[in-house]
N, C-alpha and C positions, 0 to 999 in steps of 0.2 A: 336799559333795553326794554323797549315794549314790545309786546308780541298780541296781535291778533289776530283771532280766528276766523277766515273767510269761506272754509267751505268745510265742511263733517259730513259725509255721505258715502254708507256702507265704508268701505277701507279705506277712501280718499279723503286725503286730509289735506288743507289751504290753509299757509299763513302771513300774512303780514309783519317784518318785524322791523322795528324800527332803531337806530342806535345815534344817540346824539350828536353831533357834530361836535358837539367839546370833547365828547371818549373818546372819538378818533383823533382829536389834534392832542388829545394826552399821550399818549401811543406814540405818537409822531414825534411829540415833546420829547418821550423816554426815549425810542430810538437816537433824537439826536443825541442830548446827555450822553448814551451809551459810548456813541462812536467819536462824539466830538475830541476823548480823549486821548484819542486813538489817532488820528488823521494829521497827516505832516501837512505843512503848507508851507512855499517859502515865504519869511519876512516872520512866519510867526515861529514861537519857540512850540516844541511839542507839546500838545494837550492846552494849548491855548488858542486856538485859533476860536475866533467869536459865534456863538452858537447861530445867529442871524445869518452868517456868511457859510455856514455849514448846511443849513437850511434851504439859503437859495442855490446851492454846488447840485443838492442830494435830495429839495425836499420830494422832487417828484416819483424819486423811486421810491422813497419814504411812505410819500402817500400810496403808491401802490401796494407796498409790503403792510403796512397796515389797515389796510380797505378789508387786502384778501383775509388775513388772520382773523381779523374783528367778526368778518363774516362767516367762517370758518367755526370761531369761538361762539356765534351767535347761534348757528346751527346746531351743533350740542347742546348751548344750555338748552334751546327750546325741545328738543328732544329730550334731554334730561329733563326739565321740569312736567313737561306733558307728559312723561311715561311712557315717552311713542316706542313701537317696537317696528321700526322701518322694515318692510320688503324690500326694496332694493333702494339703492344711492339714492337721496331726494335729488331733487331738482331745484336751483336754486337762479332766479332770475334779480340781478339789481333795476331796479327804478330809472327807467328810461331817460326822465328827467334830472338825476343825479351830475350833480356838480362838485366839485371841490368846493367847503365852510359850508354846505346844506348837510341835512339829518341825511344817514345814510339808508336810505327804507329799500330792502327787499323781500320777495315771496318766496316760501318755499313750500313746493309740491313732493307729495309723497303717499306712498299706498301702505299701510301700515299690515300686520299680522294677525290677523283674524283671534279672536280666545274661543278658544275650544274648550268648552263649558264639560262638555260631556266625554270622556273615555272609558270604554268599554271593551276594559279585555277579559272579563272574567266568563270563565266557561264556554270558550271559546275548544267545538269537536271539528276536529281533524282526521283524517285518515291518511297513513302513513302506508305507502307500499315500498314494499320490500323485496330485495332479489338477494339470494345467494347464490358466488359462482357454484356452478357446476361443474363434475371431473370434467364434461367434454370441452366445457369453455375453457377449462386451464389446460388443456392437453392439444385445444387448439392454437390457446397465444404461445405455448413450448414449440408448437413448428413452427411457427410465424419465429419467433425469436431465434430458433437454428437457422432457418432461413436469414437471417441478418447477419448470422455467424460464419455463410459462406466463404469460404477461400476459393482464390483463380489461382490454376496453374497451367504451365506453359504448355500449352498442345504440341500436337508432331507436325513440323514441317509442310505437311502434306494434308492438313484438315484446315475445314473451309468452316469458316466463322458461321452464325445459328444466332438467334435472338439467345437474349441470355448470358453469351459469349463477352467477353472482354478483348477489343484491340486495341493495342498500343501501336500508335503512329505517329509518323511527322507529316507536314502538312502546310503548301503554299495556297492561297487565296488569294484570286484575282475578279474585278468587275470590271467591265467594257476593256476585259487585257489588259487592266494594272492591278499590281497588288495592293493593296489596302489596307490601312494600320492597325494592328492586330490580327491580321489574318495567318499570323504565320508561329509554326510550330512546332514544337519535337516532345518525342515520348509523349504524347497527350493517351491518357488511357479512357474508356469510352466504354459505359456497358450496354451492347445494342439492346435497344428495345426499354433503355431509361428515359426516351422524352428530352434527354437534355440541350441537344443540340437543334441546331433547324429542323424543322419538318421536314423528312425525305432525307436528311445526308444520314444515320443511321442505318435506314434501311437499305441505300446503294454500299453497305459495308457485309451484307450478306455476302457469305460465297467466298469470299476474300482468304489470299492464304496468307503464311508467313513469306515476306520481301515481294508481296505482289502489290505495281502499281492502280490505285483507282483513279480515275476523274469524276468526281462527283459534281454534281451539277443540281445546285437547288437555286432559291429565291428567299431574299432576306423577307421577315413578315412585317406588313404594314404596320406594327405597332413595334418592330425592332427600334434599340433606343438608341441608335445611334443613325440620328436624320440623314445624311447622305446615301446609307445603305438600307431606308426602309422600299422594299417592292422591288428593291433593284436584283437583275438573276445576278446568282457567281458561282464558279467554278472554282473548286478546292484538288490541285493534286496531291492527294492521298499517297504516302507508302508507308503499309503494314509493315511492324518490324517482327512483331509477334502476335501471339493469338492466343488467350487466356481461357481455359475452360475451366464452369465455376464446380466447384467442389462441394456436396449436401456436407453438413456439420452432422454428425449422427446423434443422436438424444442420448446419449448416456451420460454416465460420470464424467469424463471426460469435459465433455460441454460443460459440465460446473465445474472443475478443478480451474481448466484456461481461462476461467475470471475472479477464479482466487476464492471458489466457494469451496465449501468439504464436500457437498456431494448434489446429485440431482432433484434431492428431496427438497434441498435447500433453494436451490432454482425454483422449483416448483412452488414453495412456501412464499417466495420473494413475488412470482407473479400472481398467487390466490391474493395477495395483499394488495396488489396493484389494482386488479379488477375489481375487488371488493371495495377499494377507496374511489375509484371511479362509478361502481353503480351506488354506492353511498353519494356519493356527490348529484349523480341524477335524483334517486331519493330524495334528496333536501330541495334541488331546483323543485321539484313538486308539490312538496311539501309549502314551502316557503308561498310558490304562488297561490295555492289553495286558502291560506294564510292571509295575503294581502289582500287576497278575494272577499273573506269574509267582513276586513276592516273595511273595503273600499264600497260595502254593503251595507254598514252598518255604521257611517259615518258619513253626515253629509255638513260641510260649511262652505261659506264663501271663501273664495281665494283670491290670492293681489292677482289684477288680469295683466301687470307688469311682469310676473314671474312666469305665469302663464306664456306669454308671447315669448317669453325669453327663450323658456323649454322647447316650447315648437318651434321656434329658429333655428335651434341646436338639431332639433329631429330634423327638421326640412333640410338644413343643409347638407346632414349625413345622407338623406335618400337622394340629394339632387348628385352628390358625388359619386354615389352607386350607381345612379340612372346615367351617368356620363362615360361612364367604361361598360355599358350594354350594346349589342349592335346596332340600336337604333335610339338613339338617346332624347330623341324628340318624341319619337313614340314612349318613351322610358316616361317619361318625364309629365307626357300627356296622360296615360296611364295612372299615375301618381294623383294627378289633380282631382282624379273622379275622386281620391278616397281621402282627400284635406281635411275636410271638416272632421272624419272620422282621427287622422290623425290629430288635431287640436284637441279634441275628447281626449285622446290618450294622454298630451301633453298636462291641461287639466286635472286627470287623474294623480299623474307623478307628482303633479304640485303638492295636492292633498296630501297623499298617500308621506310624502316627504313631510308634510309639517303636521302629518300625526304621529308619523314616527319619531318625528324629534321629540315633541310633546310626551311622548312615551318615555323614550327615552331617560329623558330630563329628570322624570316622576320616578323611575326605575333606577335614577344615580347612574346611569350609563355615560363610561366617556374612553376615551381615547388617551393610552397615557404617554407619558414624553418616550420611552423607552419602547413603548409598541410604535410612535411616529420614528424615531432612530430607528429602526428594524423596515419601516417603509421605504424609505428615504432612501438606506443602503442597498436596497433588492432595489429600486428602481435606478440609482446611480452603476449599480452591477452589471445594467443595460448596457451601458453606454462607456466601454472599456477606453482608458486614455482620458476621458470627460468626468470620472468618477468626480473632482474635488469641484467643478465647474456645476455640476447635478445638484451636490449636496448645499454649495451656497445659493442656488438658484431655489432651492425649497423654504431655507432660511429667510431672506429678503421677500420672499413672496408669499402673502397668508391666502394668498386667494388660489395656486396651485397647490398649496401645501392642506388646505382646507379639501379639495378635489381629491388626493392621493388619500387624506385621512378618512373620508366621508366611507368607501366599500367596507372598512372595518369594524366602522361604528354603525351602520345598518345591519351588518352580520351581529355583531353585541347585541343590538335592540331586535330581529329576528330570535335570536337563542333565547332571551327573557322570556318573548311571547313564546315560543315552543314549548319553555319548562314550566309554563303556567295551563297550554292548553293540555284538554283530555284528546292523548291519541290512540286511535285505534289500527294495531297494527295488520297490515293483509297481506302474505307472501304473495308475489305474481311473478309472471315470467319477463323477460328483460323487454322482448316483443311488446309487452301490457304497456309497462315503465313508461318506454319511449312514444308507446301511440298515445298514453295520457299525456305526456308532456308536448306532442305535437298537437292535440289538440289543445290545450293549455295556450298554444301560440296563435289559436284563431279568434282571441278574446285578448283585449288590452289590460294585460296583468302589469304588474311591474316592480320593479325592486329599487331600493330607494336608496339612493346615495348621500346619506345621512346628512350629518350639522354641516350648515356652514359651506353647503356646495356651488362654491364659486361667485361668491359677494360680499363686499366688505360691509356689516353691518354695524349700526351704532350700535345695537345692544347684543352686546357680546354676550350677556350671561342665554340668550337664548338661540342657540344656534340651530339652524333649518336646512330640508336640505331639496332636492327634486327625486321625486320618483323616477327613473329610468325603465320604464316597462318595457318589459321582453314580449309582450306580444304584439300584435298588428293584425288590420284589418283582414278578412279571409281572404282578398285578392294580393294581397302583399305575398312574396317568396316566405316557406318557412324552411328555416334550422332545425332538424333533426340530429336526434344523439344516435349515433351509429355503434353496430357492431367495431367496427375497427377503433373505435377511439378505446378501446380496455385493451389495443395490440401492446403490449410493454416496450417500455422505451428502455434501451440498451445502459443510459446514463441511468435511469435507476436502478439497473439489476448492477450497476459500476459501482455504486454506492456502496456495496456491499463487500465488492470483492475485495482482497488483500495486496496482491502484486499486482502491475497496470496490465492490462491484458492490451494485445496488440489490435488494431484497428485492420480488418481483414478487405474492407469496402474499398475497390478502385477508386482513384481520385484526381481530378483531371486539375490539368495545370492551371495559374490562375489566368492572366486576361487572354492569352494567347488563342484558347480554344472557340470555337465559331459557335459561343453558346447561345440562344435565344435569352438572355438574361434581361430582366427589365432594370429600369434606369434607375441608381438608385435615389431613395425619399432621405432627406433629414429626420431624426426623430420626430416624430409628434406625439399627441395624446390623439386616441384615437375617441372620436366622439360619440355619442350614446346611441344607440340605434333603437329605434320602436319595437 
């Protein structure tokens, strides 16, 4: 095999290679040999039929199977012998004028991975803000969580439902005076003022007593999922069977015993950990992007503008699909265009910011090991209940989602290095502080990098790379804010804890029968990276 070199410039690499027309017809030789012995034919005894007449049966698939291999094997070695460290899949064109018995000559293009001569983590200052909850913050997710502990019980006869309130009813649904599949119902319980239903049928349940009939009368919404009945009016004959008034949970012992704890301290302890692992977590989002700020400062190289355009595709497509479910998706979308170029900047960044982190990485012996990828694999197959075994060999078979799923934990590994090497200086502040640093942190294209190997099959394995995924975006882009309510405790973790199952006290309405405003449902996906 010959190989030359037609083009070296910056990351782009051209080559020429050429493979003899006798290695391909040995190839083809050995194929037949292989199978000659193999193949019945009548008139002949098995494993004797004449290699010539096997040849002209087969030899065109023949030469097809070994065209491809040859060139397959040629691209490796030439990668192997150059040292190339490919950006993404070369490209590989055969020779236009290629014939069957001529030299097999093609070129292969490719962007190869920059060498990062210089890294530079040492003495690298930080400043670390820090929130401790407060008694009032835990005293306020304690009513929030009694509040979820509410019980309904059955009102008198004679009292007329209230936001808040729980009905149980049955219920015919009819459009243009027929009824309509799904629309019909029994015992469906309903907490007014939950949102769950159409617009407007909740609130025609005000007033309502026990065995009173209602006609409620709304309009399905232009975005209901079920196309026959989007925009169309209908009328639902309502009968209340009963009327549920909810019950406050009082905060004492009690409250912890009925979830299997010893006592209300112990609630208490259960959500200070809750909140404190959540404002720990904003902490580190802060942290971390201050962090990548200073690498993406202090590190400047060229990048394959292959990986580049890839990233930004993934960005773009993720804003084109937001801009598509806004009221005006042309304006969405028009909007979007002023700030492209600024997006491609971002996409750029994550490139870098990715293949110095791997770089880091690599140097720092950071990797991913089988037992933390089994532990991925399961929590994401866990997703998808009934699909579990389907999940797990879908990660197996595939290095290029299984590379995606592993990349978040191998950039958290290469984050903690850099952390425990830089000087941090710590500053208590308020939660208010926390979140306005980190929503400004989102007016600046920061980003967090999803380590080796994110989402491409590479010849050179020993150096796996990955994209930065930056969490910020231009100032005219929408930003995410870390809210008060996201430290409210979730019920399933204070569950965690308790001893005997504690009973679920939350009304719950039947399944397809109810006139719920529910949206259509999606197949899993992976959802893609957002700027």
């Amino acid at each position: 095999m010959q190989i030359a070199e037609k083009t070296n410039e910056g990351l782009k690499r051209q080559y020429e290679v050429t493979i003899p027309a006798k290695d391909l017809e040995s190839r083809i030789d050995a194929q037949i040999t292989q199978v000659s012995g193999q193949i019945r034919m009548p008139g002949f005894r098995p494993g004797k039929v004449p290699k010539n007449l096997v040849k002209k049966m087969h030899g065109e698939a023949m030469h097809g199977d070994a065209l491809n291999s040859a060139v397959q094997e040629g691209v490796q070695k030439l990668v192997a012998d150059k040292k190339l460290r490919p950006a993404m899949q070369p490209s590989v064109a055969l020779a236009d004028d290629y014939a069957q018995g001529k030299d097999v000559v093609f070129t292969v293009e490719l962007e190869v991975l920059p060498e990062i001569t210089s890294v530079n983590i040492e003495g690298i200052a930080l400043e670390k803000l820090v929130v401790e909850p407060s008694d009032a913050e835990i005293e306020d997710a304690l009513k929030r969580f009694a509040d979820q502990q509410k019980r309904f019980e059955a009102a008198p006869k004679t009292y007329k439902a209230a936001q808040g309130d729980v009905v149980v009813m049955d219920f015919v649904g009819s459009v243009e005076g027929e009824e309509f599949e799904g629309g019909k119902g029994e015992g469906m319980q309903i907490e007014i003022g939950s949102g769950r239903l159409i617009p407007g049928f909740e609130d025609q349940l005000v007033g309502a007593k026990a065995n009173d009939k209602v006609k409620v009368e709304v309009s399905f919404p232009e975005d209901y999922n079920v196309a026959y009945l989007k925009g169309k009016p209908a009328v639902f004959d309502v009968l209340v069977t009963e009327v549920r008034q909810p019950q406050d949970a009082a905060i004492d012992d009690t409250l912890a015993t009925n979830l299997g704890l010893e006592s209300l301290d112990k609630l208490k302890e259960i959500l200070k950990d809750q909140i404190s692992g959540e404002l720990q977590g904003m902490t580190r989002t802060h942290l971390k992007r201050k962090l990548l700020d200073h690498l993406a400062a202090n590190h400047d190289f060229d990048v394959p503008p292959t990986m580049v355009e890839a990233e930004f595709g993934q960005i773009w497509a993720q804003l084109e699909h937001e801009a598509s479910h806004e009221a005006d998706p042309t304006a969405a979308v028009a909007e979007l265009e002023k700030d492209k170029d600024e997006y491609r900047r971002i996409a750029e960044r994550r490139v870098r910011l990715g293949l110095l982190l791997s770089e880091i990485g690599q140097k720092e012996g950071v990797n991913v090991t089988q037992a933390e990828m089994n532990r991925l694999i399961g929590q994401e197959a866990a997703r998808y209940p009934g699909q579990q075994q389907q999940v797990v060999k879908y990660f197996q078979e595939n290095a290029m989602a299984a590379a995606q799923l592993r990349a978040p934990l191998y950039e958290d590994k290469v984050v903690d290095v850099l952390l425990d090497k830089a000087e941090l200086t710590e500053r208590s502040v308020s939660r208010e502080d926390l979140q306005q640093a980190i929503e400004d942190d989102d007016e600046t294209p920061t980003g967090h990098v999803h380590g080796p190997g994110c989402g491409h099959d590479h010849h050179d394995h020993d150096h796996d790379h990955g994209h930065a995924h930056g969490e910020g975006k231009p100032k005219k882009a929408a930003k995410k804010t870390a809210k008060a309510d996201d430290a409210e405790p979730k019920e399933d973790a204070v569950k965690a804890e308790k001893k005997p199952a504690a009973k679920k006290t939350a009304a719950k309405a039947e399944a397809d029968a109810e006139p719920e405003k529910k949206p259509a449902k999606k197949a899993p996906a992976k959802k893609a990276a957002k700027a």
